[in-house]
Legacy VTK file of the C-alpha trace (Angstrom):
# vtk DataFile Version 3.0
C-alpha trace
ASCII
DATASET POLYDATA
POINTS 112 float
-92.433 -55.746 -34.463
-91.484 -55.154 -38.115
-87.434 -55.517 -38.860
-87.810 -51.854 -39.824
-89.555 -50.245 -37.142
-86.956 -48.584 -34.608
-86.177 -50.426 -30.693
-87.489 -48.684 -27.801
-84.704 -48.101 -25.477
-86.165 -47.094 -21.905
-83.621 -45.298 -19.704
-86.426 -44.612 -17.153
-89.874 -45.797 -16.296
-92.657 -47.915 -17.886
-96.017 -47.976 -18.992
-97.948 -50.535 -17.070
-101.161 -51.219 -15.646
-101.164 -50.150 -13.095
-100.785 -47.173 -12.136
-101.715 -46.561 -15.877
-105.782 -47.456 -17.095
-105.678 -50.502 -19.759
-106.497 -47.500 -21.766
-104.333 -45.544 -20.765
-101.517 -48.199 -21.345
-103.122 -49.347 -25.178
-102.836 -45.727 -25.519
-99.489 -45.571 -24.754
-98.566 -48.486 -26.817
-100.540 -48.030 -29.891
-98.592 -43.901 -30.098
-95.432 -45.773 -29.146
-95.644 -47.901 -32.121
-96.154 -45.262 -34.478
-93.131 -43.511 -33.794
-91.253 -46.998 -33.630
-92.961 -47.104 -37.345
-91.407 -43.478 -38.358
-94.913 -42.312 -38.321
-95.348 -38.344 -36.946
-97.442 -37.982 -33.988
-98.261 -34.148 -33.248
-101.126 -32.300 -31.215
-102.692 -33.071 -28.837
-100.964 -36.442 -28.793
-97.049 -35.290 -28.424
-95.406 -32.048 -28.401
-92.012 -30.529 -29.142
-89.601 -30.761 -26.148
-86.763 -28.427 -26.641
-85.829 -27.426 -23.445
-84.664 -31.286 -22.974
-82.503 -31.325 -26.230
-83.021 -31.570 -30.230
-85.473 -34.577 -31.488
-87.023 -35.063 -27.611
-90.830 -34.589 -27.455
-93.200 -35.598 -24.947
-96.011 -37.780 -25.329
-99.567 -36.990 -23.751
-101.809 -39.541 -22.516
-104.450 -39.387 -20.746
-105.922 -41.268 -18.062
-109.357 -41.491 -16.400
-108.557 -39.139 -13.452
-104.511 -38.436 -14.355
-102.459 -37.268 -17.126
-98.910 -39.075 -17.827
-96.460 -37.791 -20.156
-94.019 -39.976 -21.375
-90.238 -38.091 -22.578
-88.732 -39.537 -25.707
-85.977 -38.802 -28.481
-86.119 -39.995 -31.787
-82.425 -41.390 -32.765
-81.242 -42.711 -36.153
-81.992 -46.144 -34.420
-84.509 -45.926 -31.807
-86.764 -44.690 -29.990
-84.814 -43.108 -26.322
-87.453 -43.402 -23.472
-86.159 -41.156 -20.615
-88.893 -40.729 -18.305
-92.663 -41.418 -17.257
-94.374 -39.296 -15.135
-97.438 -38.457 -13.827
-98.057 -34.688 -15.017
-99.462 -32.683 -12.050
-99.158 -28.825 -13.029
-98.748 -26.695 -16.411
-95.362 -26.527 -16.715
-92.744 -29.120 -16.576
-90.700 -28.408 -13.272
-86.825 -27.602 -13.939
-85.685 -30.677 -12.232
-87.292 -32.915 -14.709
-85.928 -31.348 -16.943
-82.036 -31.296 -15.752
-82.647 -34.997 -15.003
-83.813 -36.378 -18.266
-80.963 -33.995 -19.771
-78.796 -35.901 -17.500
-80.062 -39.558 -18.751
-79.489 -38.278 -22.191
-76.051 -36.854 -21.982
-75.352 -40.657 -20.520
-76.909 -42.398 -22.619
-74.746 -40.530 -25.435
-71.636 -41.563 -23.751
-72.636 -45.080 -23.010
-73.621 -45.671 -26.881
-70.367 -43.969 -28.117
LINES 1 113
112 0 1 2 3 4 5 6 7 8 9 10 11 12 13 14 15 16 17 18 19 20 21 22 23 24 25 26 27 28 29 30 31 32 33 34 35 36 37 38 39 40 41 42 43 44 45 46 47 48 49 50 51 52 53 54 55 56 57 58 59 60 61 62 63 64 65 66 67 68 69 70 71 72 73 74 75 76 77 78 79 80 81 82 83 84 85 86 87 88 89 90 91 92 93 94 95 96 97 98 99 100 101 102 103 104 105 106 107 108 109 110 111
């Protein structure tokens, strides 16, 4: 890791083998480093999460028979993990998204 690139600060799950694919996982990792790097990732890889809070996005990998999202905020100084998941339907369900609102709003008190 360069001095520059931002930490990855994981409130909430991990990217491992398994239940993700090597692939899946490099996947993970090599999209995770490009936002540690300040680099943009946008469609298809990551999209726009509002509903969570400003700066949170989610990140879209896919597997050989699954497809795992992985929630994130970009910070001044790092990268906020707040949840992986295996995504089952269209829509993220409301309880995710209170939860990983939750996580957030903690994390901001914690780090203050």
């Amino acid at each position: 890791m360069n001095v520059h690139d931002k930490p990855l600060v994981w409130l909430h799950g991990e990217a491992q083998s398994p239940p993700f694919s090597r692939n899946a996982r490099l996947e993970a990792g090599f999209l995770l480093r490009k936002l540690q790097r300040g680099d943009t990732v946008l469609m298809p890889h990551a999209r726009p999460m509002p509903s969570i809070g400003p700066r949170c996005y989610e990140l879209r990998v896919n597997d050989a028979n699954k497809t795992w999202r992985i929630i994130y905020r970009i910070d001044l100084d790092a990268i906020v993990i707040c949840e992986v998941f295996e995504k089952k339907t269209s829509r993220t369900p409301k309880s995710i998204i209170d939860v990983r609102q939750q996580r957030l709003r903690r994390y901001d008190a914690d780090v203050e």
